[in-house]
TIKETI-634014 format. One line per field, with one value per residue (C-alpha): residue number from 1; y, x, z. Coordinates in nm, 3 decimals. Layout:
N
num NUM  ...
y Y  ...
x X  ...
z Z  ...
end
This chain:
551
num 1  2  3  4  5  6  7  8  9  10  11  12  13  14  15  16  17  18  19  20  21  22  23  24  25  26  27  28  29  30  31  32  33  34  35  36  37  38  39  40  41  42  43  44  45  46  47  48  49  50  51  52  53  54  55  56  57  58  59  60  61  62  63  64  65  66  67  68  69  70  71  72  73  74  75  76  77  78  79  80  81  82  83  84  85  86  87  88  89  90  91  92  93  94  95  96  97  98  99  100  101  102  103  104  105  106  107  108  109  110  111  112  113  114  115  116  117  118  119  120  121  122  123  124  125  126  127  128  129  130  131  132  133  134  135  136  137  138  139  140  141  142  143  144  145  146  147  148  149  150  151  152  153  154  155  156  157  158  159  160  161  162  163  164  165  166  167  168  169  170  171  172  173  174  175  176  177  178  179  180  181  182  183  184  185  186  187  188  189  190  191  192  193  194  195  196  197  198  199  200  201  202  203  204  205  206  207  208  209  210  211  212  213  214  215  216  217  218  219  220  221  222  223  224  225  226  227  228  229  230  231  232  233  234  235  236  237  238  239  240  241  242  243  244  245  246  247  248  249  250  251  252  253  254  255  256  257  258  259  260  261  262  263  264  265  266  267  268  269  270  271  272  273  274  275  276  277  278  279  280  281  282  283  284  285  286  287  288  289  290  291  292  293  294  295  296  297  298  299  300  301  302  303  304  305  306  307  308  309  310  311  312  313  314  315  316  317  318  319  320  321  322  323  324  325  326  327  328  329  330  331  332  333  334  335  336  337  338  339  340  341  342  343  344  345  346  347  348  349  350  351  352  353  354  355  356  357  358  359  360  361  362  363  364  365  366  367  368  369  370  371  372  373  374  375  376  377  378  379  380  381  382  383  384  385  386  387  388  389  390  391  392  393  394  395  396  397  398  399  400  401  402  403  404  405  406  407  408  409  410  411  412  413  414  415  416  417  418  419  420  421  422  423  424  425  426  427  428  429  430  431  432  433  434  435  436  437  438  439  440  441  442  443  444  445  446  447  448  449  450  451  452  453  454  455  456  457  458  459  460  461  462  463  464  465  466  467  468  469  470  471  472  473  474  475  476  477  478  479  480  481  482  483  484  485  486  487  488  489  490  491  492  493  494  495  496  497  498  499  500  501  502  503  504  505  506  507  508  509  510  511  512  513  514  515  516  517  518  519  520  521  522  523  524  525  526  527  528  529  530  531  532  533  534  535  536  537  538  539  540  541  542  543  544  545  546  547  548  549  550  551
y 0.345  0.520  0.887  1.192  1.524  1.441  1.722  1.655  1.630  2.027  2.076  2.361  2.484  2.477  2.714  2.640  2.677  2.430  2.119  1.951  2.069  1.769  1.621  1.243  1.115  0.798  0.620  0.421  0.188  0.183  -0.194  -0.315  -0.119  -0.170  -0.329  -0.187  -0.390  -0.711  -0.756  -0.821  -0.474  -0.164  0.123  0.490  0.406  0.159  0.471  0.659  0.402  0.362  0.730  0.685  0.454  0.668  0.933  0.812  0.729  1.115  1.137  1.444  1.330  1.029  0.987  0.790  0.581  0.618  0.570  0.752  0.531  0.340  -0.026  -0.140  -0.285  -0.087  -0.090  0.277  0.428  0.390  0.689  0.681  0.968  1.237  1.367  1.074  0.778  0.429  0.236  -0.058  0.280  0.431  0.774  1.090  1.179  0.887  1.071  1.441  1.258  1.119  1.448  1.622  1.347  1.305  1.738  1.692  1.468  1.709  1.494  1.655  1.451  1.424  1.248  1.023  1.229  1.062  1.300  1.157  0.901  0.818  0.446  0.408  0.373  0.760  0.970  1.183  0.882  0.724  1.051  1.124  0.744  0.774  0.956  1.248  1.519  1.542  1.810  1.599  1.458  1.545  1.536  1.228  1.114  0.982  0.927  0.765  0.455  0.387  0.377  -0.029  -0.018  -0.054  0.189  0.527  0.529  0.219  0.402  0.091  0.053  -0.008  -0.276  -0.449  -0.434  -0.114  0.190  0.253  0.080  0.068  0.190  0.105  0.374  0.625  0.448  0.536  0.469  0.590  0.616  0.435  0.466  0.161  -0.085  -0.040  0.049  0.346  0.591  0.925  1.216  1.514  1.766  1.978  2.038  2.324  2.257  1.902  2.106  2.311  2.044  1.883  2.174  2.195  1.807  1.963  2.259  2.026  1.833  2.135  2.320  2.007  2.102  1.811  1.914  1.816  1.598  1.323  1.348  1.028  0.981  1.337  1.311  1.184  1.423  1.551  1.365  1.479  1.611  1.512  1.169  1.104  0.753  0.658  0.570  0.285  0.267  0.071  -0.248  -0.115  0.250  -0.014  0.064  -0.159  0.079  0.159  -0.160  -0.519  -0.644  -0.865  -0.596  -0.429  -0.140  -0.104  -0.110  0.209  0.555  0.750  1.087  1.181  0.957  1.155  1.401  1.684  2.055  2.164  1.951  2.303  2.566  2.292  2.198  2.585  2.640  2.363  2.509  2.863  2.667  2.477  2.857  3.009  2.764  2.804  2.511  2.257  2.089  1.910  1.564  1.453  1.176  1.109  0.815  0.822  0.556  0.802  1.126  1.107  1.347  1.602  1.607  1.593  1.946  2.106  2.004  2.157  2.482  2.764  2.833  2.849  2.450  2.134  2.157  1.812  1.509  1.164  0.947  0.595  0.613  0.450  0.237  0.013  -0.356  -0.189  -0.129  0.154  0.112  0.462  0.492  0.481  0.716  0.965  0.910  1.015  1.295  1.462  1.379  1.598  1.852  1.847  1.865  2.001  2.189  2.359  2.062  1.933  1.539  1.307  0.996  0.660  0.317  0.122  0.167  -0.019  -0.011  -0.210  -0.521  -0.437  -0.277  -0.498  -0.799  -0.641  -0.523  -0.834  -0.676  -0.814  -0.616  -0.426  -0.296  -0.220  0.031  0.154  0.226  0.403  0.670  0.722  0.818  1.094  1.241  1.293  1.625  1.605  1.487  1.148  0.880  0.540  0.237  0.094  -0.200  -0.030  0.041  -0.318  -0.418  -0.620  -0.826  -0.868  -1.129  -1.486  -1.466  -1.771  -1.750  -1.883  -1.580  -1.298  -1.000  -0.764  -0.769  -0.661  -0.985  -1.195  -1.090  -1.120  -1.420  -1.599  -1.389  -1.076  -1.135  -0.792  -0.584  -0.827  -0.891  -0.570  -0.483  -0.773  -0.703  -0.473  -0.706  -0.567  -0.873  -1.168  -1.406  -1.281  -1.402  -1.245  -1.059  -0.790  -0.670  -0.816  -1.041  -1.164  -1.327  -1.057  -0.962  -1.047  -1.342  -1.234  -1.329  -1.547  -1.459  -1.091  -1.174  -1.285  -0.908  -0.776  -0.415  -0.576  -0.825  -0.508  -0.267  -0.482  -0.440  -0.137  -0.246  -0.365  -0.207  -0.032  0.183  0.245  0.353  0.632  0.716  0.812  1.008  1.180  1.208  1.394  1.619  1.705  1.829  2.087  2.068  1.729  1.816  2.131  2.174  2.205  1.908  1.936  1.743  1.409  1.149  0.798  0.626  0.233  0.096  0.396  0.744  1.028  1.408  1.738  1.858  2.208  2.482  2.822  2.703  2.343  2.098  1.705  1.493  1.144  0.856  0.536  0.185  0.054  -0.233  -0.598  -0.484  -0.309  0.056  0.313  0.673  0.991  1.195  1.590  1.812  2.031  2.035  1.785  1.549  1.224  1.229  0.864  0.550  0.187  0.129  -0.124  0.170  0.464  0.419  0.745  1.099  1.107  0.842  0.543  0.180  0.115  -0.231  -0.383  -0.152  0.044  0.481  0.745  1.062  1.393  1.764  2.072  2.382  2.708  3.054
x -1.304  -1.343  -1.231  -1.290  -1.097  -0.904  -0.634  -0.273  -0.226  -0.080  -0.067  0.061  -0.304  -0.386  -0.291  0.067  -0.043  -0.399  -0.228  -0.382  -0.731  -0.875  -0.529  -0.469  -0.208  -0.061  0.007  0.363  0.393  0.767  0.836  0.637  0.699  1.029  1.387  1.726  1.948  1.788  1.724  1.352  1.224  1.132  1.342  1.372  1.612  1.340  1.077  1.333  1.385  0.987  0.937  0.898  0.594  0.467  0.477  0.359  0.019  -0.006  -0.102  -0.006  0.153  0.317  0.230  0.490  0.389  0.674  1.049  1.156  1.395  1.151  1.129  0.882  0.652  0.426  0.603  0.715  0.389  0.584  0.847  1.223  1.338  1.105  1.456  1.577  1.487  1.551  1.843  1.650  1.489  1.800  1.939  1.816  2.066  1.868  1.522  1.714  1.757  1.397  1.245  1.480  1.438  1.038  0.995  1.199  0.912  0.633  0.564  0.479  0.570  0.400  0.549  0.318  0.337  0.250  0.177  -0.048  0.199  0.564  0.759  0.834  1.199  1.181  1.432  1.158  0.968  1.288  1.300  0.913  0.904  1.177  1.043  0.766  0.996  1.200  1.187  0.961  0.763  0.438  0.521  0.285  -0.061  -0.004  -0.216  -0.238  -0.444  -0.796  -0.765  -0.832  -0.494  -0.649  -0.723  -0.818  -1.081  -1.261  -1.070  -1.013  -0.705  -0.746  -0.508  -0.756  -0.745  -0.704  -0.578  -0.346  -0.049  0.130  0.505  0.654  0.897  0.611  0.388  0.123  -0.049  0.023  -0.175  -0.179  -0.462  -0.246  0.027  0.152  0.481  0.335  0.290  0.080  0.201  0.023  -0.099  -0.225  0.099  0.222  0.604  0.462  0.313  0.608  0.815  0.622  0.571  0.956  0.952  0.686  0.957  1.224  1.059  0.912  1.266  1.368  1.143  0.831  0.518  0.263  0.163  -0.063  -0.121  -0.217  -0.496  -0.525  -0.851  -0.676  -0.402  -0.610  -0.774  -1.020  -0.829  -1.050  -1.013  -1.400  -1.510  -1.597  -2.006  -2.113  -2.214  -2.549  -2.516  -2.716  -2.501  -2.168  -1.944  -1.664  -1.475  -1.258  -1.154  -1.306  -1.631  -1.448  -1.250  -1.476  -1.311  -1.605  -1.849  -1.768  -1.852  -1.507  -1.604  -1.364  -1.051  -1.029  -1.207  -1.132  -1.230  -0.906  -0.772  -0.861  -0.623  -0.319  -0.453  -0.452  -0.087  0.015  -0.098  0.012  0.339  0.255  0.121  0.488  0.631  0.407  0.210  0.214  -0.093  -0.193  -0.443  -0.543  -0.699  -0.986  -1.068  -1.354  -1.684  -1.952  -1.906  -1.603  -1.770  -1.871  -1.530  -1.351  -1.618  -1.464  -1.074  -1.110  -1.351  -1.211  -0.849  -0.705  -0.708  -0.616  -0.652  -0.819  -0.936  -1.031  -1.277  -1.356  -1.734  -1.554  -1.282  -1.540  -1.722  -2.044  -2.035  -2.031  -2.398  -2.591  -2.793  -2.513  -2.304  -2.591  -2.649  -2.292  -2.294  -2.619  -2.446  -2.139  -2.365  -2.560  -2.249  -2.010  -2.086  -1.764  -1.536  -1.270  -1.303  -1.014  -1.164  -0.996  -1.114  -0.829  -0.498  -0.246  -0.518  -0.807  -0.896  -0.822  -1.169  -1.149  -1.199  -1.417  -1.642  -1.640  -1.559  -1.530  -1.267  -1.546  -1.673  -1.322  -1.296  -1.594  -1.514  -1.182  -1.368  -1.622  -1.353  -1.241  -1.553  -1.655  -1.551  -1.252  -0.925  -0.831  -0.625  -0.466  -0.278  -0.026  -0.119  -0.509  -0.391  -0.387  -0.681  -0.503  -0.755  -0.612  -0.358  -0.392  -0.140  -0.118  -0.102  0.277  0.369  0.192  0.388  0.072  0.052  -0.342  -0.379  -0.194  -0.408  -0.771  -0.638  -0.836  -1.179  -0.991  -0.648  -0.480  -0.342  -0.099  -0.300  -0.283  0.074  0.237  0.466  0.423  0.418  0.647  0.760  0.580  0.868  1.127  1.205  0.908  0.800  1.058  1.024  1.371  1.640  1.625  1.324  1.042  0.934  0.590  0.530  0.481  0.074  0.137  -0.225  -0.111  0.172  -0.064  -0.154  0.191  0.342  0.495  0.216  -0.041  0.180  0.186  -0.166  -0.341  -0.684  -0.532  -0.644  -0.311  -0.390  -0.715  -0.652  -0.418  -0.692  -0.943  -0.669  -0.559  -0.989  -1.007  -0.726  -0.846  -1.182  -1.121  -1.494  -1.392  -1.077  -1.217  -1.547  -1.881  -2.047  -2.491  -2.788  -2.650  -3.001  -3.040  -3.227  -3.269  -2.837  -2.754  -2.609  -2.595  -2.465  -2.337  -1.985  -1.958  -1.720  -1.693  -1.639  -1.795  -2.066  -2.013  -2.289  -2.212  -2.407  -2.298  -2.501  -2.366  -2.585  -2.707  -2.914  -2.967  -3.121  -3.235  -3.118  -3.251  -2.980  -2.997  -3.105  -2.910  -2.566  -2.408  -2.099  -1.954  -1.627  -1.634  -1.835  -1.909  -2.238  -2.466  -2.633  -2.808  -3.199  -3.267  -3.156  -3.304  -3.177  -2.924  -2.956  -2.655  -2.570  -2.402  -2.094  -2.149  -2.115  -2.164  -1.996  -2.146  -2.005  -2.167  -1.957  -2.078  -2.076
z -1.877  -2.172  -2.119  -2.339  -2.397  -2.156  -2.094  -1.995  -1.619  -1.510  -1.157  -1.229  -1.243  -0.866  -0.677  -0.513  -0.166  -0.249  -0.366  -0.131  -0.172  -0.404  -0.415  -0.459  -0.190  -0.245  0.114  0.149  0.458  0.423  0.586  0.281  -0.001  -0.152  0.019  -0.130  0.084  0.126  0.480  0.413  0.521  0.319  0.346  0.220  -0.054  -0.170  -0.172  -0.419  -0.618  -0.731  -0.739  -1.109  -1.055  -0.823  -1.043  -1.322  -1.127  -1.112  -0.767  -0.599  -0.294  -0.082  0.243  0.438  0.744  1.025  0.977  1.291  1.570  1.709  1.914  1.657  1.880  1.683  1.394  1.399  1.579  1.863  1.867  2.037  1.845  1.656  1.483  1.352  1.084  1.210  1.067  0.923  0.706  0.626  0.746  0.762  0.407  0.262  0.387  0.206  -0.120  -0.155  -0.044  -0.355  -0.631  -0.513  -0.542  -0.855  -1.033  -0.862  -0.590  -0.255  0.088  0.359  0.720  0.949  1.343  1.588  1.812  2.095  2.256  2.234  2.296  2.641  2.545  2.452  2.659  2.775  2.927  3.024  3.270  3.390  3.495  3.658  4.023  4.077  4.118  3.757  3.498  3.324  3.553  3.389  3.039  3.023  3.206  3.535  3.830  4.173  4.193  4.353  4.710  4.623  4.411  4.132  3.778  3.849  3.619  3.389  3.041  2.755  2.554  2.175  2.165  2.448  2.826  3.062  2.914  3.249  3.323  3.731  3.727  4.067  4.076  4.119  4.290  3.984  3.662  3.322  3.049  2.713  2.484  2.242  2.345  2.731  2.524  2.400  2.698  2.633  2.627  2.901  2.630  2.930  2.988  2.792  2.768  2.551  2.321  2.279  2.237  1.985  1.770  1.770  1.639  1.343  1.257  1.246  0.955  0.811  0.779  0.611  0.328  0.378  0.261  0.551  0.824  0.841  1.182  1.336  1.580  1.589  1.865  2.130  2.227  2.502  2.824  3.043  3.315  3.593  3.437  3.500  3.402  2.993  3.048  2.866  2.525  2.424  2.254  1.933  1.915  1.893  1.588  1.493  1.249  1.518  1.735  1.608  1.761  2.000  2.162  2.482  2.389  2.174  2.468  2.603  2.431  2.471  2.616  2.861  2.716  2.371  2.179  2.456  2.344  2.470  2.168  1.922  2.049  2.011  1.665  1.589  1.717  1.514  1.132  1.250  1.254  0.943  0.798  0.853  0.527  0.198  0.046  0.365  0.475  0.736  0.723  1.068  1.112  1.340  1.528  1.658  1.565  1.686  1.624  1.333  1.149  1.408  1.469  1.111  1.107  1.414  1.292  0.981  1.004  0.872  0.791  1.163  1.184  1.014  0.619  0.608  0.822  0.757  0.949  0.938  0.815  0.435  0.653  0.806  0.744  0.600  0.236  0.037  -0.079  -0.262  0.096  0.321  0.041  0.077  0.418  0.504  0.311  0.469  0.804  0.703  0.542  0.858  1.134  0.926  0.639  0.541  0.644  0.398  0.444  0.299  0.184  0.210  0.122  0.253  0.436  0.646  0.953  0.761  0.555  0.225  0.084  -0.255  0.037  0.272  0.056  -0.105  -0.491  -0.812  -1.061  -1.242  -0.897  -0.784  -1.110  -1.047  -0.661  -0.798  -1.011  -0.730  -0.486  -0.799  -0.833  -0.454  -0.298  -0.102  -0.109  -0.153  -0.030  -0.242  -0.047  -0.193  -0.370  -0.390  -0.802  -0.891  -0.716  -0.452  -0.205  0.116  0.194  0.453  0.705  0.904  1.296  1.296  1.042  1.252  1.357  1.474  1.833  1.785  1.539  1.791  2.083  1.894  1.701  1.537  1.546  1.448  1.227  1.227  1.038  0.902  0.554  0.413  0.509  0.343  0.081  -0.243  -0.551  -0.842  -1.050  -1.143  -1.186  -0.946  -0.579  -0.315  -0.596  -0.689  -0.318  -0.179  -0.222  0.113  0.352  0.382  0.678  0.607  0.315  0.003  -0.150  -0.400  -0.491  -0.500  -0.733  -0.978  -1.019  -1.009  -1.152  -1.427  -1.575  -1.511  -1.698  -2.026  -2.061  -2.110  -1.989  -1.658  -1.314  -1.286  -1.580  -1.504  -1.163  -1.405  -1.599  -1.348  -1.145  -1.487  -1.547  -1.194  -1.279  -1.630  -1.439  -1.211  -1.061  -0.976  -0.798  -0.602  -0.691  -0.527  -0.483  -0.485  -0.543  -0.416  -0.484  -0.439  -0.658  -0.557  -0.593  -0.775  -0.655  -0.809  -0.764  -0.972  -0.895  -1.055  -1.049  -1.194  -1.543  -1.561  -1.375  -1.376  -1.371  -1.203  -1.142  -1.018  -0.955  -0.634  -0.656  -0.790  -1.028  -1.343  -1.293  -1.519  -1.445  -1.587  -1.757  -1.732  -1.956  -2.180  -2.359  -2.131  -2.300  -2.180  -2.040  -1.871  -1.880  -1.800  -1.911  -2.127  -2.363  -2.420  -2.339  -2.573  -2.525  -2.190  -2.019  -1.952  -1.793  -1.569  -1.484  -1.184  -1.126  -1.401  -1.395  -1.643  -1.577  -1.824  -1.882  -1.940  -2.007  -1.801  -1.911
end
């Protein structure tokens, strides 16, 4: 990508409490990222020790997937201590000193909460199983069978099968939404929301910077627990649970997505509001009515900063019609929303292999997501244009890829290891036996044989984040006139002082596009020539990106 007058990355220039509004967050999923110790796992020390890296990216933030005590049957979404990291992580002093050395090299951190449901070897669960009459006996969702002994209602777990579970002590069900070892917690009860707020102060006093706030729609059930109706065969959506799960036969109405879900959301960034520059990124699972929601999460200034749904997470690709066609939808349901976009993260195929890219079309995917309005998110591994990984059966550690094997695989591919050295053992990632195998595809595009060369993917993926920092409108701006025009999609961000012009061909073939009018200069581009002064052709993954100075 050739860039021009591009300025030196200040962040400096936002405002101290906006970071986050057009900010780039990098997303860690510690297990993979880096081992200090080598026991095959990822740890906090390993985090701190590739801050540099991370840095030097110039994203503005790292998100870190869980490293609280946990089972691991879900790999850290399932919680035995909010308080506390989990050994095989580190200890909370190791968390202190990568919070320090990351604000140090003007890196904000944000924690993965997991709000919704807890491990079932969580003290608090350990004593609401227990009878009906404790302290906590209603700190999660239980409820008395069918007079047949069976459900009380037909809601579907993610991970496949009922969502309810039987606990003998009781004599009831209890709800899980995931794994049966990850109980819900009863948001209608008001000493749980206390509770958890408390868990968000903890972290907040500690000096982190936000919350992703994971599967922020399903804190509240409907408390008359009235039956999910079912979902039409041609409204089904896969972006949530794959096409062989029934899950996705039923449209979630009463198990998730509960308006009560508002006030809670609007307690928790009056918290977040007390401590200066913190944010808060929910994200929104939901294959219907993501966006609706993502609006309703994020209007105004009394609720969550940003959201992210799955509309760029899923199968379909991210063609100019369905680009456009999202972004009328958001106009439509959500005008003022502040959407976080994502193309791939530790939940989802990697989006270089399920949207079936070539490199050129991977660049060109990277300075899309810096040009649309919103914040953005990067996977590790995303900056050198990793595809996802084969697992075979016999190495599988998701319990979702073990139960759909082998029409669904997991998760499994794009969590395996981060690839840092092309010559040393499992790739730079640890001494010892990883926890996942290393790609040895992947290590063909390792840190160290990308950093040599300054045309790699790794330095582009710098470039266009330095190109969206250098452009304010970019970062922040408003974002108008999106057009499709056969492949190719077009739009105007502008701000007070400059408008961008960017057009990108999404498509198979070559397309000319009309340039516009006036004293417009080009600050990136990927294309096959200048048709005149008018216009461009744009090739197969090709872009051309134009400034125009206002005033």
């Amino acid at each position: 990508m050739n860039v021009q007058n591009t300025v030196e990355l200040s962040k400096s220039t936002k405002a101290k409490s906006e970071w986050w509004r057009g900010g780039v967050i990098y997303q860690i999923y510690p297990r993979s990222f880096q081992d200090s110790n080598g026991d095959g796992i990822g740890d906090l020390k390993g985090i701190t020790q590739r801050l540099d890296y991370i840095a030097d990216l110039g994203v503005d933030a790292i998100w870190i997937s869980p490293f609280f005590k946990s089972p691991m049957k879900d790999f850290g979404y399932d919680v035995s201590d909010y308080r506390d990291v989990d050994p095989m992580f580190g200890s909370l002093e190791d968390f202190r000193v990568l919070l320090d050395q990351a604000h140090a090299k003007g890196l904000k951190v944000m924690i993965d909460l997991v709000l919704s449901h807890t491990s079932d070897q969580h003290p608090w669960f350990g004593e609401s199983h227990a009878n009906r009459d404790n302290p906590k006996s209603d700190w999660y969702v239980w409820a008395d069978p069918k007079p047949d002994g069976t459900p009380p209602n037909n809601w579907l777990s993610i991970f496949g099968g009922s969502a309810w579970q039987w606990e003998p002590r009781r004599l009831q069900y209890y709800l899980h939404n995931f794994l049966s070892s990850q109980p819900d917690l009863n948001f209608h009860c008001t000493e749980v929301q206390d509770a958890l707020l408390d868990v968000a102060r903890f972290w907040l006093e500690m000096g982190v910077d936000g919350f992703r706030l994971d599967t922020i729609n399903f804190y509240f059930h409907d408390k008359y627990l009235r039956d999910n109706p079912a979902l039409p065969a041609e409204e089904r959506n896969a972006s949530i649970a794959p096409t062989v799960n029934p899950y996705n036969h039923q449209d979630h109405h009463y198990s998730k997505s509960q308006p009560e879900n508002i006030a809670f959301l609007e307690r928790l960034r009056a918290l977040t509001d007390e401590y200066e520059g913190r944010a808060c990124l929910g994200e929104v699972g939901d294959a219907q009515r993501g966006l609706e929601i993502m609006g309703q999460y994020t209007s105004g200034d009394q609720r969550m900063h940003m959201c992210y749904a799955f509309e760029f997470l899923e199968k379909r690709a991210l063609t100019a019609p369905y680009a456009k066609q999202v972004f009328d939808q958001l106009e439509e349901k959500a005008g003022d929303a502040w959407p976080c976009w994502a193309f791939s993260n530790h939940d989802v195929e990697r989006h270089a292999s399920r949207w079936d890219l070539n490199d050129a079309a991977i660049r060109q995917h990277a300075v899309l997501m810096m040009c649309l309005r919103g914040s953005a998110c990067l996977y590790q591994g995303e900056e050198l244009g990793l595809h996802e990984a084969d697992v075979p059966f016999e190495k599988l550690q998701d319990p979702y890829g073990i139960e759909f094997w082998p029409e669904f695989k997991g998760r499994d591919g794009c969590r395996t290891p981060m690839v840092w050295a092309t010559q040393d053992e499992h790739s730079g990632f640890s001494t010892g036996e990883p926890w996942l195998p290393v790609s040895t595809a992947q290590t063909e595009r390792a840190v160290d044989r990308l950093e040599a060369n300054d045309q790699s993917m790794l330095h582009h993926y710098r470039r266009a984040i330095a190109l969206r920092h250098a452009h304010p409108a970019l970062t922040s701006g408003a974002q108008s006139n999106m057009k499709q025009i056969g492949p190719v999609l077009t739009f105007q961000r502008e701000d007070a002082s400059e408008a961008v012009f960017c057009a990108f061909n999404l498509g198979t073939e070559a397309q000319r596009v009309d340039l516009p009018l006036g004293d417009w200069r080009v600050i990136g581009q990927e294309l096959g020539g200048s048709d005149g002064a008018g216009s461009v052709t744009l090739h197969p993954a090709q872009f051309c990106l134009m400034a125009k100075d206002k005033g």
